[in-house]
N, C-alpha and C positions, 0 to 999 in steps of 0.2 A: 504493500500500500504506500510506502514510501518511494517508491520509484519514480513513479508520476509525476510529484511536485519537484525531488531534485531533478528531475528532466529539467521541467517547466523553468526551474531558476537554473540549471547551467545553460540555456538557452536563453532567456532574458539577459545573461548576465553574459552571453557571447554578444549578443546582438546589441547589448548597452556598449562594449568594449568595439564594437563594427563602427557605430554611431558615434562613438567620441573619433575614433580615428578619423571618419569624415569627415565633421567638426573642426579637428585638428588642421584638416588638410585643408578646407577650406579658407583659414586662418593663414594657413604659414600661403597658401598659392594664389589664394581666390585675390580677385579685383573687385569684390563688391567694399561699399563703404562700410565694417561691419563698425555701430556703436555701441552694441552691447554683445561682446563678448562670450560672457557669462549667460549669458540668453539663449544664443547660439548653438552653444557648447548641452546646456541642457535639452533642450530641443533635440539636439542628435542623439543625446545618448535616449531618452523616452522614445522619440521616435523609432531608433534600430532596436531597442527591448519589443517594442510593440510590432514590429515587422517581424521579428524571427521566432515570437509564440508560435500564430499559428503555424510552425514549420513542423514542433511539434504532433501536430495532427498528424504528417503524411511521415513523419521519420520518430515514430513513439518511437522511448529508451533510449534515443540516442543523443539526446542534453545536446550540446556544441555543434555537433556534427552535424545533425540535422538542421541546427538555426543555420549553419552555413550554407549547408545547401539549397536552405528555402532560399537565404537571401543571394545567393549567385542566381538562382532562377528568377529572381524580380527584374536582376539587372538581364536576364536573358531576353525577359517578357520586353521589358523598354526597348533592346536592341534591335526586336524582331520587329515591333509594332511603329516603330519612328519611322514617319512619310521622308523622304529625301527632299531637299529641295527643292525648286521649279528649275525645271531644266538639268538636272544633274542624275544623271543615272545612277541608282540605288545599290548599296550592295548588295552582294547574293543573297544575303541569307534575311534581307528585310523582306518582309510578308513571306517567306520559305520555309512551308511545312517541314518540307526534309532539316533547314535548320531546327526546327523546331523538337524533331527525334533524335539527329544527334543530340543537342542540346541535352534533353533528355537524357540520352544514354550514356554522355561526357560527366553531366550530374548524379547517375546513378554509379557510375562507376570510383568520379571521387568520394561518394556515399561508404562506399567498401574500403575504400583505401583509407580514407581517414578515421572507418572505426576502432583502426585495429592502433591508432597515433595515440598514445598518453594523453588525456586533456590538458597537461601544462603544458606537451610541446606543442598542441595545436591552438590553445591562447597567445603564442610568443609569432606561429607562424602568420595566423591571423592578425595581428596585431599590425607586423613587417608589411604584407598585403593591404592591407587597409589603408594605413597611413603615407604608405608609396606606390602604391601599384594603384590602388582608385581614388585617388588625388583627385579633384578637380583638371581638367587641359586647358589652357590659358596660353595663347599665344607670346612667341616673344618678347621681350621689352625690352630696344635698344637701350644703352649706359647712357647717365648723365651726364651733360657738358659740362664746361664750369665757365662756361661766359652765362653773362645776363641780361636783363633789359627791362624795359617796363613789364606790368602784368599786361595780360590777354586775356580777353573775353569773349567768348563765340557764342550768341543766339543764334539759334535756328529756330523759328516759327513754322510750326508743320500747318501745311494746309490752308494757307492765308493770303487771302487775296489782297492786291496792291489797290482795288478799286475799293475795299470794301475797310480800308484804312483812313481814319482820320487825316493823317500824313500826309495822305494824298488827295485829298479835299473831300472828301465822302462826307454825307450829311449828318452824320450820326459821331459822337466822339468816344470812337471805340479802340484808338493809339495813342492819350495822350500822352503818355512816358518815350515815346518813340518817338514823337515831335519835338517832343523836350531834350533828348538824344539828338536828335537833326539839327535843331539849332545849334549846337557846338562841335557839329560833325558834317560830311559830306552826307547827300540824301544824293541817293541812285535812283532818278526818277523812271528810269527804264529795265531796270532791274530785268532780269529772263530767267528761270530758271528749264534744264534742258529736257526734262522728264517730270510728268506727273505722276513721280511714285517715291515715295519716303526712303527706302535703300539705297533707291539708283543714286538718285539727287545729291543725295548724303556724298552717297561717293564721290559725288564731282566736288561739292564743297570742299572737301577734305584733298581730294587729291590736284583737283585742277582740270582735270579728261570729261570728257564727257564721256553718253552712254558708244557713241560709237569708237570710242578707245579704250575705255575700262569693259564694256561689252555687258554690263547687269542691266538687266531692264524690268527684270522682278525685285518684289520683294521675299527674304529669307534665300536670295543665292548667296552662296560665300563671294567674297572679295577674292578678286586675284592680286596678285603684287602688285601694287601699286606704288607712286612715289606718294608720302602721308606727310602730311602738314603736321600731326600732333609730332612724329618720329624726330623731324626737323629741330622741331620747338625742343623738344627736349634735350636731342645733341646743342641747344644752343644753352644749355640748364637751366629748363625752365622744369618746375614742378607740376606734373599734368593729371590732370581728371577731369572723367565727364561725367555727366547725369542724364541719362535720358527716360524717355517717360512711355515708350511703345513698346513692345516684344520684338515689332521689326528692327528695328535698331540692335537686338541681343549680340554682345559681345562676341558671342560664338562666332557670327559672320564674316569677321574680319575688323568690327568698327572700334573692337578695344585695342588696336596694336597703336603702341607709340602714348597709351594712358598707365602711368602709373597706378591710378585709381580708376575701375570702370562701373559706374553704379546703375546695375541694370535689373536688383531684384527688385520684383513688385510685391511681395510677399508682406506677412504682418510682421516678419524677425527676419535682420537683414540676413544674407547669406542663405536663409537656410531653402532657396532654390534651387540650389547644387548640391543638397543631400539627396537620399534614395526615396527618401518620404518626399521630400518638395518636386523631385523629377516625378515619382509615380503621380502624385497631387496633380500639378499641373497639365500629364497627359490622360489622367482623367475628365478634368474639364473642357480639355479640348475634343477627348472623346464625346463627351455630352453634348458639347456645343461647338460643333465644327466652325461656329461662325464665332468663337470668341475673343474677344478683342482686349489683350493685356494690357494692362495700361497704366499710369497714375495722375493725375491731377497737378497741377503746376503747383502746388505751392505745396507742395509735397516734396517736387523733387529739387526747388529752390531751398528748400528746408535743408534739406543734406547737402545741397551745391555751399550753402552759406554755412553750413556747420564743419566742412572741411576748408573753406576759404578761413576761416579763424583760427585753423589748428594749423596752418602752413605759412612759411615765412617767404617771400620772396625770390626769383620770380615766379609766378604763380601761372598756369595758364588754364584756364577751364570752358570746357564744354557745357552748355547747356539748353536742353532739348526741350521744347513745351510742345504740346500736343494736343491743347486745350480745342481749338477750333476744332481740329478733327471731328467727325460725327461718332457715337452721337452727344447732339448738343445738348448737353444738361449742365448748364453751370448754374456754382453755388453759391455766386454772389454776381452783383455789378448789376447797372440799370435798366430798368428796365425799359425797353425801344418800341416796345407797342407790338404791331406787324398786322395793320389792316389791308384787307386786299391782297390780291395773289386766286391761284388756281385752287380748285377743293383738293384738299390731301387722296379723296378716293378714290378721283380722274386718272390718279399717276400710277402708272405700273414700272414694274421693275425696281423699285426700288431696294436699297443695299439692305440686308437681313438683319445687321449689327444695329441698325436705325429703330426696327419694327416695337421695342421698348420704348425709347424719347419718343415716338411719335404720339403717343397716348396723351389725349386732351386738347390736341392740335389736330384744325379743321383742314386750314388753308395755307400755301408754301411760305406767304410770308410772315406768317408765325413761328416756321422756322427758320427763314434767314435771318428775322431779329432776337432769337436764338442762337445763331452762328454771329450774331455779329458781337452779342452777351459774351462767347466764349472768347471770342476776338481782346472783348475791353478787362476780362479778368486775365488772358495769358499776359497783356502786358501790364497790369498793375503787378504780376507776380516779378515779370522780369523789372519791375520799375525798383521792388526791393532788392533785387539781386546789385542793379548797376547802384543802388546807394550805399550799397556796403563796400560794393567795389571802387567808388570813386574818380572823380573825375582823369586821375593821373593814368590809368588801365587804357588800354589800347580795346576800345569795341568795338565788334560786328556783330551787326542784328542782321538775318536775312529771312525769307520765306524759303521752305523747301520746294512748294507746287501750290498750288491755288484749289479750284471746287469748283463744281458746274450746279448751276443755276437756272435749269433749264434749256441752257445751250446747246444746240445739238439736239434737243430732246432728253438730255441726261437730267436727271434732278439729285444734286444731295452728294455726289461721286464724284470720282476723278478718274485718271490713269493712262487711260489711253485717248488723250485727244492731245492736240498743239495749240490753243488757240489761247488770247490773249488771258479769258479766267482762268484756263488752267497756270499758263505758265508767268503771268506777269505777277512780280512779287518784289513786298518791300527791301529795300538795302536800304544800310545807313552805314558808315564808318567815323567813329569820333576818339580819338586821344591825342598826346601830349603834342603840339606842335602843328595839328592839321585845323587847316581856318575854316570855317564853314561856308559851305560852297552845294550850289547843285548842278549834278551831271545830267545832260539830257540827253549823253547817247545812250545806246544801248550796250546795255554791261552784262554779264553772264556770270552767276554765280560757281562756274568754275576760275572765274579771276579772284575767288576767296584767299589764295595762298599765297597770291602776287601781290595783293593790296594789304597783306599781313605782314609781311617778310618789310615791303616798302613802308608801312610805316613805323616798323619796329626799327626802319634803317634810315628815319626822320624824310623822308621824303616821297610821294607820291608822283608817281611815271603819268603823262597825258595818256590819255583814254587809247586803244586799241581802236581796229577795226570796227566801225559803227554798225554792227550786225550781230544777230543769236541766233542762236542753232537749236534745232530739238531732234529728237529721236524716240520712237516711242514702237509698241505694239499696235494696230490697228484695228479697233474697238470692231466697228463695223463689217470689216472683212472677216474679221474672225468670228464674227458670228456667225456668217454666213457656211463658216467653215464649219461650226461646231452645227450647223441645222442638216448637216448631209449626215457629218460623223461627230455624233455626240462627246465622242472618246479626246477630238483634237486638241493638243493644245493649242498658246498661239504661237503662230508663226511668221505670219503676214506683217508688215511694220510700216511705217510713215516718216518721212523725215521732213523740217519745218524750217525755214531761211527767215527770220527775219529781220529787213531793213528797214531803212526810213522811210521808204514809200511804201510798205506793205510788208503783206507777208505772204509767203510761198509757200506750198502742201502738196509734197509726194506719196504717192501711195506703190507701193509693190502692186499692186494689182493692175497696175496702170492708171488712175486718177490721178488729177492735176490740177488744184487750183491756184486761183492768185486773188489778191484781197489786198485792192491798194492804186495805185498811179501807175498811168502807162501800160505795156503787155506783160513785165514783170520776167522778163524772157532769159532774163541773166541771173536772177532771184532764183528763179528755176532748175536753171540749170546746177547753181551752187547747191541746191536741195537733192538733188539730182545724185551729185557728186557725193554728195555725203551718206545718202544711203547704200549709193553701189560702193562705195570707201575709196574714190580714186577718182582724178580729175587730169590726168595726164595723159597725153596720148589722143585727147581727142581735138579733132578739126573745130579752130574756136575760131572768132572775128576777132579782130583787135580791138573792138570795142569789148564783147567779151570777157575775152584774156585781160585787160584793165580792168574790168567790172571786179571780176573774180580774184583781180592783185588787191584790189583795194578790202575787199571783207576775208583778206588773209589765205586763201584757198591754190593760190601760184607754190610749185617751188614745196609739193609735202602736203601730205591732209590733213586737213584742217582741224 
């Protein structure tokens, strides 16, 4: 009758010593912001007691032995069941029955082998495994410089239209901290960003490339090597972390290299999303709700932005992500805008699934774009705290990552896959030590985030570039048409987008062609052209042309 319970506790008391070591590891590897430790560290060790009980059910009398092998079969259950990214071919053994019986049989077999192991030497083995073998993976972290400079600030504003900005004269005052920024800073009244999708974009921010040189056009693919603006920053010794506030941004993808700190749990106790409980936790939830959207609140992840901006001493550089606009729009404070008139909410189809919550109580669209625009005026009161702790001496960029459609197109409430000016036109602003306040009225692209960083950390600002933006995207429309033959497809189909001063230019792989602007746009085009097929050389041009095409940068290398 005694058997049972000492099971039961040399099992809880394997799976408490599993959980501290994760704990552990998370600690000494992880990049999340952990502030309670102690919190942590209990969390894992209750958590892996409570995961390796029931092991006992399927391996009765065998205490240790069996909590191990339940809990290598959780990690199996995760390994098999994890979706690979978009576009990335999956390992073998993800959704692989046959993995599934080896598996099995690999676990039944160390079943045997370790019951015949003394329990102290298999607490010493586990221990070893634990603490080094299922560590957290955490990408490299180039070494510190030991030059310095001012601090740095990077806003990115996810989802945020440049029309729908105080800043830019919108009728509603939903940017005042971002005007208050502009006046002691340059405003980029043309701002572009090249992709309406929160990874891609990211990546241009950060690296400088767009999507037709970095090549991500989803969100959750990994990053390939690229050149990183944090990595720079740091060879220059700068202290780095980010905050971001979406699951698409998670560190895994590539976006934490070159951050000292990367603070990407949304959890109730930091870290413990990289335990075995917070990993099964979360693929849970997403099992339940395929359409679930991770996420946090701005003033959440300002919260932690400003509590490690206090415990670090100069220079400092930080990321910080708000996601507040995003849909859906539910925010929890800031004025209220009214929103009479607009379509009846019931008229609209297709709408995004992650919305069908917020939209409860809401008749008509403009109830919720003065809802989006509500989210708009609390992301930048949050950022309004952040830049007052930071001070005027810090070198800041505020920018949008992509915009929102508004019915444009037909689309309501979404983004992603269009070019057009809501999607892609979005606020810039740049203000620290030594730059006079000024407005740009070309067209800037927020892959010159690296270049206007570097410039003015290096006290001076280079004249504007080539007066043109580029976009690159997946082709909403085509690919429908793709997915109504073969449900199965993904996309493939894409569009590339030239825009200048007189207009703007729209290719489609399919063959579609417009132009949106002065004159026939015939040189716009063709640069659009260019940039989808990846090459512009070689073809029989005019010499009006060939000038057209030297002047928005495209002669001489792709653009």
């Amino acid at each position: 009758m005694k058997e049972i319970p000492n099971t039961w506790m040399s099992a809880a008391a394997f799976g408490a010593a599993w959980g501290l070591g994760e704990g552990l590891g998370v600690l000494a590897h992880g990049r999340n912001l952990v502030d309670q430790p102690a919190l942590l560290l209990a969390l894992a060790v209750l958590s892996g007691a409570a995961l390796a009980l029931p092991a006992v059910l399927l391996c009765r009398s065998m205490g240790w032995v069996g909590a191990l092998v339940g809990l290598l079969g959780l990690e199996l259950i995760l390994a098999v069941v994890t979706d690979p990214p978009p576009f990335v071919e999956p390992a073998w053994y993800v959704g692989s029955p046959i993995a599934v019986v080896l598996g099995a049989l690999g676990l039944a077999v160390t079943r045997e082998l370790l019951r015949r192991v003394p329990a102290r030497v298999g607490f010493v083995l586990g221990a070893i495994a634990i603490m080094w073998g299922l560590r957290p993976p955490v990408s490299s972290l180039v070494p510190k410089g030991e030059r310095g400079g001012p601090d740095v600030v990077i806003v990115t504003l996810d989802t945020t239209r440049a029309d729908h900005s105080s800043t830019y004269g919108y009728e509603r005052e939903t940017t005042p901290q971002l005007t208050a920024l502009a006046e002691r800073g340059v405003l980029f009244e043309a701002g572009w960003s090249p992709i309406a999708v929160t990874g891609p974009s990211h990546a241009t921010v950060f690296s400088g490339l767009g999507p037709w040189e970095h090549g991500v056009l989803l969100n959750g693919t990994p990053l390939p090597e690229l050149p990183w603006l944090p990595e720079r920053l740091r060879e220059r010794g700068y202290e780095t972390a980010a905050f971001v506030s979406a699951y698409v941004l998670d560190g895994r993808y590539g976006f934490d290299r070159g951050f000292g700190v990367y603070d990407d749990d949304f959890g109730p106790v930091a870290g413990g999303s990289d335990l075995l409980f917070g990993r099964l936790w979360w693929g849970f939830l997403r099992w339940q709700d395929p359409h679930l959207l991770a996420e946090r609140t701005g003033d959440v992840t300002v919260d932690r932005a400003l509590e490690w901006w206090a415990n670090n001493e100069g220079p400092r550089f930080a990321w910080v992500h708000l996601f507040d606009a995003h849909g859906p729009y539910e925010a929890s404070a800031g004025p209220d805008f009214g929103g009479d008139g607009g379509l009846p909410l019931d008229s609209l189809t297709d709408l995004p699934p992650y919305l069908s919550d917020s939209l409860e109580g809401r008749t008509t669209t403009e109830q919720v774009v003065a809802e989006y625009d509500r989210e708009m005026h609390f992301a930048d009161a949050q950022m309004g705290r952040l830049l007052a702790a930071v001070g005027p001496e810090a070198v800041v960029l505020v920018v949008g990552d992509h915009g929102e459609s508004f019915g444009e197109g037909g689309v309501w409430f979404d983004h992603g896959q269009d070019l057009e000016d809501h999607s892609l036109h979005v606020p810039m602003v740049l203000a620290g030590p030594g730059i006079a306040p000024s407005r740009r009225a070309e067209l800037t692209e927020i892959g010159d985030v690296p270049t206007l960083v570097t410039e003015a950390l290096d006290g001076r600002l280079a004249e504007p570039g080539p007066d043109r933006a580029r976009g690159l995207a997946f082709d909403r429309n085509a690919n429908q048409a793709l997915r109504a033959e073969n449900p199965g497809q993904r996309p493939a189909l894409r569009m590339a987008a030239l825009r200048v001063p007189d207009g703007l230019a729209v290719v489609h792989e399919d063959g579609r062609r417009t132009w949106s602007g002065e004159g026939d746009g015939h040189a716009a085009t063709l640069g659009a052209e260019a940039l989808l097929a990846g090459e512009v050389q070689g073809r029989d041009l005019s010499d009006d042309e060939i000038e057209m095409l030297r002047s928005l940068g495209y002669i001489d290398g792709l653009p």
